[in-house]
N, C-alpha and C positions, 0 to 999 in steps of 0.2 A: 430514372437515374442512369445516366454512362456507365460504359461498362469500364472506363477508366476509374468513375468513381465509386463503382462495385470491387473493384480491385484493391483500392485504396480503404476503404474500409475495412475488407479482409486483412489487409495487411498493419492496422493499427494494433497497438499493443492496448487500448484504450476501448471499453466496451458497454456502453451507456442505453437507456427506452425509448420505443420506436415512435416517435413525435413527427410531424412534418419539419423538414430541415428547414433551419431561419439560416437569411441570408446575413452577413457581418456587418452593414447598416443599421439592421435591427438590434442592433447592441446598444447604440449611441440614443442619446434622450432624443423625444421629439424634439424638429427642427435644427436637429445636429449633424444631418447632412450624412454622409456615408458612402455615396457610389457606387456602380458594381462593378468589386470585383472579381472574375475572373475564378473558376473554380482550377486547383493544383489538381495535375493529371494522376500524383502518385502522392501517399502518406510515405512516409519514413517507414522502412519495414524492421521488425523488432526481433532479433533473434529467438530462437528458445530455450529458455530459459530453465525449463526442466531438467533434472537428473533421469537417470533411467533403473532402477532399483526394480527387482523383481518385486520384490511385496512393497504393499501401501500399506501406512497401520494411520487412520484416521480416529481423532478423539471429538466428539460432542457433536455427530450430525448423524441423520438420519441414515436408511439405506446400507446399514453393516452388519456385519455375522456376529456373533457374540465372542470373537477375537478381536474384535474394532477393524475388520480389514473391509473396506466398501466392496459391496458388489456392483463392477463396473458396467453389467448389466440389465442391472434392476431398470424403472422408471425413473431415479431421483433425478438421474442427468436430465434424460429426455423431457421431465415434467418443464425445464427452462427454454425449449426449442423455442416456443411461442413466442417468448418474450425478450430471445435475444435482436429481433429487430429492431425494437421499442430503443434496444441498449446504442446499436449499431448505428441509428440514427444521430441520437443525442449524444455519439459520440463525433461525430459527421460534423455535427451545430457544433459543439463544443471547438473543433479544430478551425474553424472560419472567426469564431469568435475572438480566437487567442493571435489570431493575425492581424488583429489590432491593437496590439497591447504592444509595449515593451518588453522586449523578452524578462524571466525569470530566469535569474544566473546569481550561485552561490557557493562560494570554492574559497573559504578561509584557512590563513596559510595552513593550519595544525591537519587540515585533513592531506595535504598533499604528502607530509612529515609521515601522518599516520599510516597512509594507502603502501608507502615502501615499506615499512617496518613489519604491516601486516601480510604484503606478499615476502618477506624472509620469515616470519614465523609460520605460513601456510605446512613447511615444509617439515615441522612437529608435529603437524595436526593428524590425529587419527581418523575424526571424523570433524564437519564441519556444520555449526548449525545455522542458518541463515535464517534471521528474523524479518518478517514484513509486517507492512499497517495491515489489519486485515479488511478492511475499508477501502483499499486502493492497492491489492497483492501486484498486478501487473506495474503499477507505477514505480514502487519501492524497491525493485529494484536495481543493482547497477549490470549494465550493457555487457558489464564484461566479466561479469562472476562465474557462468561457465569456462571463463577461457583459465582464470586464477586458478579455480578448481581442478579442473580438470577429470581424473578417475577418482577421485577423493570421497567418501562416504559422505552424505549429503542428509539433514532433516532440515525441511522447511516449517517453519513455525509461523502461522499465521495469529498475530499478536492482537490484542482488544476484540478479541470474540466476541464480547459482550455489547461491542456497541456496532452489531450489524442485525441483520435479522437471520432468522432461521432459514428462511429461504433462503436469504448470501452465503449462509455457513454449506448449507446444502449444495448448491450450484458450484462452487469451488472446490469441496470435498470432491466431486463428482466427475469435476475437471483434472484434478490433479491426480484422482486416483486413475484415469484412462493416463494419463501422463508417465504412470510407472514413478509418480513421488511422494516419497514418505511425508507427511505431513500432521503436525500437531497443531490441536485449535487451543488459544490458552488466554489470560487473563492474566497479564505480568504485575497488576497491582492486588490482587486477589489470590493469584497463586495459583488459579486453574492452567492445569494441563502441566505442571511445570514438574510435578516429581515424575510424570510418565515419559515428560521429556529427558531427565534424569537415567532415567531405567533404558529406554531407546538407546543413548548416547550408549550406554556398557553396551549393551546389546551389539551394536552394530561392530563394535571395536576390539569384542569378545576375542576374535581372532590374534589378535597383536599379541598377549599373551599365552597364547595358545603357541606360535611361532618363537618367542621369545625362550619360552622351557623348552623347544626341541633342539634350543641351540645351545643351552643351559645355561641360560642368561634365566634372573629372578626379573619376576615380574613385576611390573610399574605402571601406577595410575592412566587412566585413558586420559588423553589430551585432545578436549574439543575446543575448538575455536567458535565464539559466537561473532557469527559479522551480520552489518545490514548500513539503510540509510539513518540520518539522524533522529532520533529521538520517536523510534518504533516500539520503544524498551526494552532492549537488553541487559543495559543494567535492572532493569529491574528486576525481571527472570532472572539470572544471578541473585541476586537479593532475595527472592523468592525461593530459590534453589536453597542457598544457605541461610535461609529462616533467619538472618540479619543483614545488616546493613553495612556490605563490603566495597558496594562502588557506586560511587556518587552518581546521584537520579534527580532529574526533575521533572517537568513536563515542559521542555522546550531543547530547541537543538541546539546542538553544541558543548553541551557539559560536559562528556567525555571527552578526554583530549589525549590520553595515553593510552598504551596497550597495556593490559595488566591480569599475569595470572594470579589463578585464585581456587585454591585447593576445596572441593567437596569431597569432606569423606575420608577415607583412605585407597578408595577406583578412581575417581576422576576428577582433573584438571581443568578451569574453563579459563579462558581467555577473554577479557573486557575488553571489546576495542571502539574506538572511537567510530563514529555515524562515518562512510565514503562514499562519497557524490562523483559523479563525474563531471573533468572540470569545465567541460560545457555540456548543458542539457539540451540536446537538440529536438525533443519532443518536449514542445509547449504545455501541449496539452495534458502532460503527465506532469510537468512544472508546475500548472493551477494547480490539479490536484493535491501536490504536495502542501502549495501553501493554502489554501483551505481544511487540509487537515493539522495542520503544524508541524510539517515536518521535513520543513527547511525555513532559515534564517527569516525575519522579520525584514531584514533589511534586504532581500533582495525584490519585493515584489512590491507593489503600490495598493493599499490593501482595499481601497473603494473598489477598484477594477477586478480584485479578486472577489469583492464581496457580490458586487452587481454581478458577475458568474453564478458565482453561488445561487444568489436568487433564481436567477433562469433556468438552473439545473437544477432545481427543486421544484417549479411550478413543473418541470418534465417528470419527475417521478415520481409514479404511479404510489407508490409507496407514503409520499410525501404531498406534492401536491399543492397547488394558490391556496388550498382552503386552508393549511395548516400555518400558514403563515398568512392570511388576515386575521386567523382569529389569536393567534398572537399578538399581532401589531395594530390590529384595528386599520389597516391601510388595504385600498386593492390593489392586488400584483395583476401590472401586468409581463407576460413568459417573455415577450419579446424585448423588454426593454427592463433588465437590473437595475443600471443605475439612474431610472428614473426614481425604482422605489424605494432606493437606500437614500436619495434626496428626498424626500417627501417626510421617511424616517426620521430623518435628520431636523425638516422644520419644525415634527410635530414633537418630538422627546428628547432633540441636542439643541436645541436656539439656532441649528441651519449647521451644524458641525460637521459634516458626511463623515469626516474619519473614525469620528468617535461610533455613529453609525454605523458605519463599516464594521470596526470592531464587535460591534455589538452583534451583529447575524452572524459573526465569522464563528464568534464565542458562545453562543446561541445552538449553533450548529455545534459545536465540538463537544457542548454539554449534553446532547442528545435531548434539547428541545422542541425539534420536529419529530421525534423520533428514531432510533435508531435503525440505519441504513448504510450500506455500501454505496461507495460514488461506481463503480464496476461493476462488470460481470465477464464472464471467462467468454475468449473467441470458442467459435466453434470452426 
């Protein structure tokens, strides 16, 4: 491999198992032709995206003191060294792949309406919690939420713990705690992690009324803002925070459309805000992601071409695996070419339907039919 495209790897925000790199021909069915082209000297480089907070308080992973604070020294980090090549590669394939597709782009008007209203309310906020898929932490989020932020109190909530594995939760805790960021692992339909997220939010904001009495001003509710991309679920954590049903949830993007506070308690304020994308995503390959996980618009990707992904990046991980999908489907996969076997799917259980197909593994995947897994893992 070039050392241009050793660079380029370091620099992706996108970090997938060390496979031999398939060229972007091999995407296309046999006999569909392909070409070569030409490897791009440089990936798109990703800001960081970290806060820098002296303590980390991690919930539900290995590797911590009995304060929940990681030890950034232990082995839990180091145990992933091995396996972050495995990622690097299949993130490598991943970005060749998406240079044949039609880009992914989704920016309906309520979120552009949302993004200003939510930077004039940043400026209430005490502290700020930023929600991600915990399946795809580096994809989720937006480009520019350090710059909004800015010194503002930060907890990152890493959302559907439940549907990654132990080693994902591990390898991220482990990442984010050397990152100096506070981080909560939680379960927004079940309600893990969410009252400690609760308890955190006073905590860090403690001080505000602390200032407020020495100026002799009475004291008033903490005000946290929850932000992220669409349908990560924050309404739901809200809902889960107040043990009812105060801002509309589904499981698909776009249902939030307004900003809306929303009183816990008699401490604390949170803020509902709508999913904010940026209005062009110029990392593709974090664009799949998103739409294999559901979490952005149906209508912006073509869902065969996301699903034949899928396939390929499942025959790569080790975790996952061809074998768990023939003995699903009863079909053989092959890694190099997806959408042969989402057509094959399609003659033997849709009458030759590839969409319905498609749907079928995308939804398949989302249900944790192969098992649950992370499409990522943290750069080093």
């Amino acid at each position: 491999m070039s050392s241009s495209i050793v660079m380029s790897v370091q620099l992706s925000s996108l970090w997938l198992h060390n496979f031999p790199a398939v060229t972007p021909s091999l995407f296309l069915p046999s006999g569909g032709g392909g070409g070569g082209r030409s490897s791009p000297s440089a990936l798109s480089a990703t800001p960081n995206l970290s806060s820098h907070s002296p303590t980390v308080q991690i919930v539900g992973v290995k590797g911590h003191d009995g304060y929940g604070n990681v030890n950034v020294n232990s082995n839990v980090f180091d145990g992933f060294q091995g396996d972050n090549d495995y990622w690097s590669d299949l993130d490598n394939d991943l970005y060749y792949w998406t240079k044949a597709l039609r880009p992914v782009q989704w920016f309906p008007g309520h979120i552009a309406k949302a993004e200003k209203e939510l930077k004039e309310q940043l400026r209430l906020m005490d502290v700020v919690i930023e929600v991600r898929d915990g399946r795809i932490p580096m994809s989720t989020t937006h480009p520019q939420m350090d710059l909004w932020l800015g010194n503002r109190r930060r907890i990152l909530v890493l959302n559907r713990e439940d549907m990654i594995s132990t080693a994902d939760r591990n390898a991220w805790a482990a990442y984010f705690a050397k990152q100096g960021t506070k981080v909560v692992f939680s379960n927004g339909q079940l309600g893990m992690g969410t009252m400690k997220l609760g308890r955190l939010a006073k905590e860090l904001a403690a001080d505000v009324n602390i200032k407020r009495r020495a100026k002799g001003l009475l004291p008033r509710p903490v005000r946290a803002g929850i932000v992220g991309y669409p349908n990560v679920g924050k309404s739901s954590l809200i809902n889960r925070l107040l043990k009812r049903r105060m801002c509309p949830a589904a499981p698909r993007p776009g249902v939030t459309r307004e900003l809306r506070w929303v009183r816990f308690g008699k401490d604390l304020e949170l803020l509902d805000s709508p999913g904010i994308l940026p209005m062009r995503i110029s990392d593709q390959s974090a664009a799949i992601k998103l739409a294999i996980c559901d979490d952005i618009g149906e209508r912006s990707y073509d869902v065969t071409d996301v699903a034949a992904i899928l396939v390929q990046m499942l025959t790569k991980l080790p975790a996952v695996g061809g074998d768990a999908l023939r003995k699903r489907y009863k079909i053989d996969v092959d890694s190099q070419c997806g959408k042969t076997f989402v057509e094959k799917l399609a003659l033997q259980v849709f009458n030759g339907n590839v969409q319905q197909a498609a749907f079928r593994v995308l939804s398949d995947f989302r249900k944790g039919k192969f098992g649950w897994t992370a499409l990522e893992r943290p750069p080093r």
